[in-house]
Structure formats: structure tokens, C-alpha cells
N, C-alpha and C positions, 0 to 999 in steps of 0.2 A: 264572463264578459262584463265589463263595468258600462254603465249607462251611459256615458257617451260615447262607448264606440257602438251600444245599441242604436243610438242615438242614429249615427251615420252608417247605418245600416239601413235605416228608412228616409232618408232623405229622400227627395225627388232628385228628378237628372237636371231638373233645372234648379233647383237648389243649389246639386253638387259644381256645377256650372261656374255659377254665380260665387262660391267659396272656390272654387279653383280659381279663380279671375281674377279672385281681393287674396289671393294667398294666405286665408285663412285655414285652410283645407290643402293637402297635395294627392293626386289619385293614388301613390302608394300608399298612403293613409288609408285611404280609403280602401281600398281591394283589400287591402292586411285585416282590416275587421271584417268585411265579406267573406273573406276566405277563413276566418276564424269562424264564422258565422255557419257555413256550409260543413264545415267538420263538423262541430258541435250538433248540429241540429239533422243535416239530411239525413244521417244512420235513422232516424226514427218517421222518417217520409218518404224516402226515396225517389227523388225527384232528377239526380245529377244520371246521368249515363255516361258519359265521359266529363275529366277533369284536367284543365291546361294550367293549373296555379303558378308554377316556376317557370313557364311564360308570360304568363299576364303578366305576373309583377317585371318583368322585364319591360313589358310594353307600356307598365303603370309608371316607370321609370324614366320611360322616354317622354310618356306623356306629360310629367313632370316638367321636363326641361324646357319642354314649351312652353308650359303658361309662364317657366320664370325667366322666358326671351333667352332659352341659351339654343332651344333650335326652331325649327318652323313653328311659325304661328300654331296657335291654337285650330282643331277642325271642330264643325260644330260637333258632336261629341266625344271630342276628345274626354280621356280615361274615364269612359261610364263603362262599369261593368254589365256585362249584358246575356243572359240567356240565350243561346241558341237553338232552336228545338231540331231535336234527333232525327229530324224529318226533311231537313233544308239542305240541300248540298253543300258543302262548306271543299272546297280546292283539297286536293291531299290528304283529309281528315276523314276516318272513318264513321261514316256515317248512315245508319242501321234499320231507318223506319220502324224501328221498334220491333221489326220481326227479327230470327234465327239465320233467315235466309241471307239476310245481310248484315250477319253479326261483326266479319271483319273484311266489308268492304269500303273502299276509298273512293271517295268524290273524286274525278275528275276535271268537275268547273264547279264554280259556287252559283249561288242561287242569286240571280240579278239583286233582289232588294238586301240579301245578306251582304255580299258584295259591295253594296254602297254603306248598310251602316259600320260594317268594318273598315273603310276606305276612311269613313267620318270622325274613323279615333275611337269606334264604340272598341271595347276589348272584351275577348271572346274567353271568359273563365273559364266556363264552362259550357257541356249540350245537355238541353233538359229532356226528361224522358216522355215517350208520345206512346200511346197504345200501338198497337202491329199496325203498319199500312197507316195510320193515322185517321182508324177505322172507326172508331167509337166515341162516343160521349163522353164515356169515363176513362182514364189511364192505369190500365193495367194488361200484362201481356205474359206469354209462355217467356220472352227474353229475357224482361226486365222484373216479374210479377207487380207488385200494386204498389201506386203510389196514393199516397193521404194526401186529405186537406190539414194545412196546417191550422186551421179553427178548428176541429173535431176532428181526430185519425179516425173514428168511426165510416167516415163520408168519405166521397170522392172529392176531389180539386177537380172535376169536372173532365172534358178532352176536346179534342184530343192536344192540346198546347197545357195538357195539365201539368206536364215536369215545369213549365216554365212560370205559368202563375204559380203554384206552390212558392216554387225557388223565392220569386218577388213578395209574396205573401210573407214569408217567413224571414225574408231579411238579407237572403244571399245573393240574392242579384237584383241592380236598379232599373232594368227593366228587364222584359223578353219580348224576343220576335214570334208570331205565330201564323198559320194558315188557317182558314176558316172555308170548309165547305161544306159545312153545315148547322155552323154554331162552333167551329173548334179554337177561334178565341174570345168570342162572348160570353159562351158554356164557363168557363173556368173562370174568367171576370168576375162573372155573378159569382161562381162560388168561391171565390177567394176573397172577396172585398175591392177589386181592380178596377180598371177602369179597360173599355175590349172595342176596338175600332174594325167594324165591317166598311172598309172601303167600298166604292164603287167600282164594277168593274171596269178593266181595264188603267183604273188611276194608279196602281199601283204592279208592276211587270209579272207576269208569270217566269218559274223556271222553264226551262227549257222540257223538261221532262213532264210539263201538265199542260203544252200549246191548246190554244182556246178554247178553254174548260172555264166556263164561264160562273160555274160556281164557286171556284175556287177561287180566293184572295188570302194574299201575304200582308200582314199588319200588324199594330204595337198592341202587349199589353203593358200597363204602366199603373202609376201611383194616383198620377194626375192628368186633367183634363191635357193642360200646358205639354206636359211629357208626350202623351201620345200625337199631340201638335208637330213637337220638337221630332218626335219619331220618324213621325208621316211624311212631311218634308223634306224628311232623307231618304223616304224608301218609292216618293211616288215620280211620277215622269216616265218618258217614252225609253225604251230600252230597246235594243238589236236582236233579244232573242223572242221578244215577245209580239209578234204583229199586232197585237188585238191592244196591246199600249197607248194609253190617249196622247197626242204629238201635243196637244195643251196641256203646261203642267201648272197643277194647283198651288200657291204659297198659302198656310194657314199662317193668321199674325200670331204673336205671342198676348195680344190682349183683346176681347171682345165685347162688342156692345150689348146694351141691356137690351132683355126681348121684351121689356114694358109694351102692353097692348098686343100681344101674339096672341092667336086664336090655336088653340093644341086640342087635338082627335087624343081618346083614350079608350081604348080597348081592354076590357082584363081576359078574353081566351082565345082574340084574333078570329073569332066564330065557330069553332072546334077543339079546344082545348078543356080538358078537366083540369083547374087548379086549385093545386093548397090553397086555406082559408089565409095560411098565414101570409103567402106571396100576394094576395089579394090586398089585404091588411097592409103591407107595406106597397102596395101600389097606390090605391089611393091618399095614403099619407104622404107619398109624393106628388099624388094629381094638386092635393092643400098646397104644397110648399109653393109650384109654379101658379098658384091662385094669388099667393102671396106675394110674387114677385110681380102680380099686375097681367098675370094671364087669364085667358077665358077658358075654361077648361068643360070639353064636351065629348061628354060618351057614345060611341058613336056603335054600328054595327056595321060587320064585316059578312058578306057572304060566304066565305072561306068554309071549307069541308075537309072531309077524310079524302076523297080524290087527292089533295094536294099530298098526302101522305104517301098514296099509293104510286106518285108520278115522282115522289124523291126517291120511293126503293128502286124503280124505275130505273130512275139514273144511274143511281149509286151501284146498283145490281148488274147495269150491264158493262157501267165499268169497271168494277173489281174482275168483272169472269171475261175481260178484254187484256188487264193491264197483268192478272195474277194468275188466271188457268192455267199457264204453262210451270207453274211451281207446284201445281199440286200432286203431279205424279210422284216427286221426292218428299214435299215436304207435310203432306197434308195432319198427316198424327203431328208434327210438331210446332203448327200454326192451331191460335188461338180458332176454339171452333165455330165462334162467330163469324169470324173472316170465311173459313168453309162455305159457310154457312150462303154468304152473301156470293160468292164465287157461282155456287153449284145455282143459287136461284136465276145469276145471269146469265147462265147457261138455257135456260127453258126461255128467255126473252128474247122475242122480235126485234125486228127493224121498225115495227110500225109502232110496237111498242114504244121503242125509243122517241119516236117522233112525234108520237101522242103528248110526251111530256112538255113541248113545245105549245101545244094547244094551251095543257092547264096554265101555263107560266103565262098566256097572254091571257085569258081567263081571269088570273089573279090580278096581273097588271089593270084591268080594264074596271074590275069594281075597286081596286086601290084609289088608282089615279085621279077621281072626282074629290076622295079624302085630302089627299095632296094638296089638292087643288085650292080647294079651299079653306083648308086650315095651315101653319106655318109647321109641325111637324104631326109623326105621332107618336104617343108614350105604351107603352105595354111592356107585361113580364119578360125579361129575359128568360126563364126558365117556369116550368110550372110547379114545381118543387123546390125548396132552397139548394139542394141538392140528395144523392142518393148513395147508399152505400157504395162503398169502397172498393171492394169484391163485387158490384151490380154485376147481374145477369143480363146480356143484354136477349135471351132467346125466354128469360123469365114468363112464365104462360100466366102467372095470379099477378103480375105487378098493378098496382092501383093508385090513383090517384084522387082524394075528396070521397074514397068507396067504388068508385069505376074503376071496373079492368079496362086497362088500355095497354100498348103496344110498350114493351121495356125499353125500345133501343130508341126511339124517335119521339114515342107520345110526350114527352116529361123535358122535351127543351122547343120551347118556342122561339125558336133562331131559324131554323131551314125554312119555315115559307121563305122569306127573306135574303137565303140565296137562290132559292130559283126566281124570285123578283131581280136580278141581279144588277139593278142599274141603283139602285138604292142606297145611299150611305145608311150605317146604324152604327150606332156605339151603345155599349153599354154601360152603366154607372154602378155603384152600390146606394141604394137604396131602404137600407134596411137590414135586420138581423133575427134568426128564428130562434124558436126556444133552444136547440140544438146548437148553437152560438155560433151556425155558419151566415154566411153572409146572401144575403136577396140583392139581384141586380135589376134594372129595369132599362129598358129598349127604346133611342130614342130615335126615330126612323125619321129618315128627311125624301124630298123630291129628288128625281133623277138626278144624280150627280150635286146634287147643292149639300158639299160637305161644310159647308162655314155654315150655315144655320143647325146643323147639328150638334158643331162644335158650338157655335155660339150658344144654342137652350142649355148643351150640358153644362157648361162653361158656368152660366146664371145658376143651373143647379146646385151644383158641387159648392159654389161662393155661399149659397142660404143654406146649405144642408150639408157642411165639411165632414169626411168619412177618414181623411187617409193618418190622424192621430190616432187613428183607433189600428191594436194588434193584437194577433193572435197569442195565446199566455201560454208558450213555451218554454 
């Protein structure tokens, strides 16, 4: 591939935009190096699970015609290539959750936000690949087996939206969509170099298939602050299959003001976390930068505990053995056996169980909300390792972190308080890079629903600490 079509392989969706508009660039241009891109490269990552190329360029064609006035106007993202994760219902398309069990079945209706950024012109090249159920932190499964990070194939790209960061990491698609219920597009942000937008609940519509599962949110990962802006935009507002949808919908602008004089809380373990010295290390090198830009930057302490830990298995355990028991009579030998795993434990949980979880999430709310209060966001690791092997265990009994054993599946991403706080915007940035040459993300958490101060502090970030020139040397 020669350096300018690498070139337009990393552009941002607002870049490609912006040369679509000045006819310096046309989407079939572009998709043809994408899709030159994805040959070349996914055999050695394995990111892609299904591939629509002699479509898209069909669609890259029409999308053409528009920007050069021969059909309908331009939609806002018209011919951005875009990731679909293996996990979103997409209309007629098979689509697999990354488990066996639904290796060749067909959507019947797409996923509200998918639905809208396909509607916008985004074109669907590909579906990236997700762990089984879209169960884990890392991407790897009995369907699909393991996908890499494109900064070190040793590591995971994180999960479970890891098919899709990879893809964008590595060059073959300008952005992807992902779901997050519990870090599953923050988790892979960090580890890819991205940029990973935890919505607030309800800003953004549930499918139909997760009704008011309040952990769970549909959002962009992308190149740039701008891009997951442009994303958001398309995916948030009140929708028909979602009651819990907020009927006020957010516009992010495309440019933001300086946070000169903001006062920012910084956490390095949220009050329970063991972390890498090295994620530490590029955390406060980020606390210097927003020092720089005229912020007050204060460490602050959090009450947070291993209870929070024990009220996310909680959840997670008595929904998988709600949504998945009925699979295990056929399929249990050929389900990954950590999904097993978390089925059979939410089989022994209660109702009060369940409802206990409810307690911890106002719990956390109630020592959060004073931080909020008083300061304009707060900053902490996205992850508490850069990332973790490729093949991770997630039932691993010696996994450690700093010399502590902790928990393989949950202890090592600092993302899930954060969905059972679930009113909360977060996104995450790149931050930094470890000796391992993967990428350090950092968490920038805002007040209930205030998604423009989030965007806004990232926004001043990314401007004094630019990340997205920097690629992975494949």
C-alpha cells in the first residue's frame, strides 16, 4: 500500500467529510484503500467477522454522486466507512454475538442507533468481531477465536467492541459502533489509542432486545474527539423501541470552549483498584497537561470498595443465567466456559440479591455526587493495566496487578463502577503508551448527563496532547 492511500486510511470522519465536500477525496477512493487495507492486514488480527465489500463500494458510489450534486444531498455521514459490531442487530444480516449458538442467524430489525447511523450514509463494510454474548473484557471466543491488538499481537484490543477498535486502530474502518456494559467501548479505546464515549443513560436508545438495562449504552469509538461528537449526534434522541430514551435531545457543536479556570478531581484507583506503575505514570502526565491548560488539578479520595465489584457480578450473573440458561442444555461444551461460568453462578442468585445492587449504585452515587459537585469533571485510568494478554483468562486464579492477586475478569478495567453509576457521561482518550507499545487511556467523567463538559475538557486535551498521528507499525 503506498503512503497516501495509508494516509486515507487514518483520516478522521471529519476530515473525510470535509475532502468529500472540496472534491478533493471521493468515498470510493476511499473504501478501495480501506478495503485494501482489511485484506492486507486483518489475516494477522482477526477483527472482521463478516465482510460486505462489493456492497459498500456500491454504496461508496452512490455516496459519490451526492457530494457531486448528481443525487440527494450529502447526509451527515455520508460514505464513512464504519464497523459494525457482531453484537448490534443489523435488518436481514447475520448476526452472531460472537457465540455458536447464533452462528447463522438473521436480524429481523436493526438496532435503533445502528439504524440511524446507516440512515446518515455511514456504510456498513464490515461486522467487527465481539467475544460470545459480548461477555468479556477481552475478544476472544469458541466462534471466532482471538483477536489482537494492532500495537502488539501479544495483547488484547480489549472488549468486548474489540473487533471494532482494532479494525479503526489498524486502518480499515473510520470509525465503529459499540455497546458498553461495563467498559465494552472504553476497555478497547484505551487499548487501541481511540477515543471511547460512555453516554449517559438513556441519551442514546437501547435495542429492543436489552429494554431498560440501564447499564448498558450504544456509542462511538473513533479517531477523534470531533468524530465521536459527529457520531453521537446521530445515535442520541428519543426512539419508539426504547421507553427509557430521554424525549430531550442533546446537539454536541463541532467546536469547544476553553476549560481555562476548571477545577478537576483526580483519582489514580477510584479507592479499590491495584494499578500499573506505568498507567499511574501516564496518568499524572495527563493531570500536568490540564495544569497547563489553566486547570486546578486535585486528588481527591473516593470511598469506593470491592462491594461495587461484588454488585456488578451481581448483575451481570443474574442476567446472563436469565437471558442464556435456556442454551445450556445443547450448547454448554461449545460455549466459551466463562460465559458457563457466569450463567451457572446466576443461577444460585436471589431476588434480593438482585436488588441489593440497587442499594450499592445509590451508595456510589451519594459519595460521587459531592466530587461532581464541586469540581467541573473527573480524570482517572481507564484501565488499570495497558492492557492484558490476548488469550486472557478470564477465570485466571494468579492474575495480578502491581504484585496483588485480584479478580482476572473485572479487577484490571476501571470502567464498570461507572456503569452502575449510570447517569454519568465518560469518555475516554489516549493518554499515553507503555513499554509493550500498547496504548494507556484515561477517563474523563462528567455530572449527570452534562455530556458537553466532557466533550469540552477532552476536547482542550486531545488540542495540547495530539495522539491520533501516532500508528500502530504493521
Amino acid at each position: 500500500m503506498s503512503a497516501a492511500d495509508l494516509d486515507l486510511c487514518y483520516m478522521t470522519a471529519t476530515e473525510v467529510i470535509e475532502a468529500f465536500n472540496a472534491n478533493t477525496l471521493s468515498p470510493v477512493e476511499l473504501l478501495k484503500a480501506v478495503i485494501a487495507r482489511a485484506e492486507a492486514i486483518n489475516p494477522s488480527l482477526n477483527a472482521i467477522s463478516q465482510q460486505y465489500f462489493d456492497r459498500a463500494l456500491k454504496e461508496a458510489r452512490r455516496a459519490e454522486a451526492c457530494y457531486r450534486g448528481k443525487h440527494a444531498a450529502p447526509r451527515p455521514l455520508e460514505g464513512i466507512p464504519i464497523a459494525i459490531k457482531d453484537f448490534h442487530a443489523v435488518k436481514d444480516e447475520i448476526t452472531t454475538f460472537g457465540s455458536k449458538v447464533f452462528e447463522s442467524h438473521r436480524a429481523t430489525h436493526s438496532a435503533p442507533t445502528v439504524d440511524r447511523l446507516l440512515k446518515a450514509g455511514a456504510i456498513m463494510h464490515l461486522r467487527s468481531i465481539t467475544p460470545e454474548f459480548a461477555s468479556s473484557a477481552t475478544t476472544h471466543s469458541p466462534l471466532w477465536g482471538v483477536t489482537k491488538n494492532p500495537w502488539n499481537r501479544a495483547y488484547s484490543p480489549g472488549g468486548s467492541t474489540g473487533g471494532g477498535a482494532a479494525a479503526v486502530a489498524a486502518g480499515f474502518a473510520t470509525v465503529a459502533d459499540g455497546t458498553d456494559g461495563g467498559g465494552s467501548i472504553r476497555i478497547p479505546a484505551s487499548a487501541c489509542g481511540l477515543v471511547g464515549y460512555l453516554a449517559p443513560f438513556g441519551r442514546n436508545p437501547l435495542d429492543r432486545d436489552h429494554p431498560v438495562e440501564s447499564l448498558l449504552r450504544y456509542g462511538p469509538i473513533t479517531r477523534s474527539i470531533a468524530d465521536a461528537a459527529l457520531m453521537q449526534n446521530v445515535m442520541s434522541g428519543p426512539h419508539a423501541d426504547d421507553q427509557c430514551s430521554l424525549r430531550d435531545r442533546l446537539t454536541l457543536p463541532n467546536r469547544f470552549e476553553s476549560i481555562r479556570g476548571w477545577k478537576i478531581a483526580l483519582s489514580y484507583d477510584l479507592g479499590y483498584f491495584a494499578v500499573d506503575p506505568e498507567v499511574t505514570k501516564a496518568v499524572k502526565a495527563a493531570a500536568r497537561v490540564f495544569e497547563g491548560l489553566g486547570c486546578q488539578v486535585e486528588e481527591v479520595g473516593l470511598p469506593w470498595h470491592l462491594g461495587i465489584l461484588e454488585a456488578m457480578y451481581a448483575h451481570w450473573e443474574g442476567m446472563a443465567a436469565s437471558v442464556l440458561a435456556k442454551y445450556l442444555p445443547r450448547w454448554r461444551y461449545e460455549m466459551n466456559p466463562h460465559v458457563v461460568h457466569l450463567i451457572e453462578k446466576g443461577r444460585q442468585r436471589s431476588a434480593a440479591d438482585l436488588y441489593r445492587v440497587n442499594a450499592v449504585r445509590g451508595e456510589m452515587y451519594r459519595s460521587l455526587e459531592p466530587i461532581l459537585r464541586k469540581y467541573d469533571v473527573l480524570i482517572c485510568p481507564t484501565l488499570a493495566v495497558p492492557s492484558v494478554a490476548a488469550d486472557h483468562d478470564n477465570l485466571d486464579p494468579c492474575f495480578a496487578i502491581a504484585g496483588k492477586k485480584v479478580d482476572a475478569y473485572l479487577q484490571w478495567v476501571m470502567t464498570y463502577p461507572f456503569n452502575l453509576v449510570s447517569q454519568v457521561p465518560v469518555l475516554s482518550v489516549p493518554c499515553g503508551v507503555a513499554r509493550s507499545g500498547v496504548p494507556i487511556g484515561l477517563q474523563i467523567v462528567g455530572r449527570t448527563y452534562d455530556d458537553l463538559s466532557v466533550f469540552r475538557a477532552a476536547a482542550a486535551f486531545e488540542c495540547a496532547s495530539p495522539w491520533r498521528d501516532r500508528r500502530p507499525d504493521l
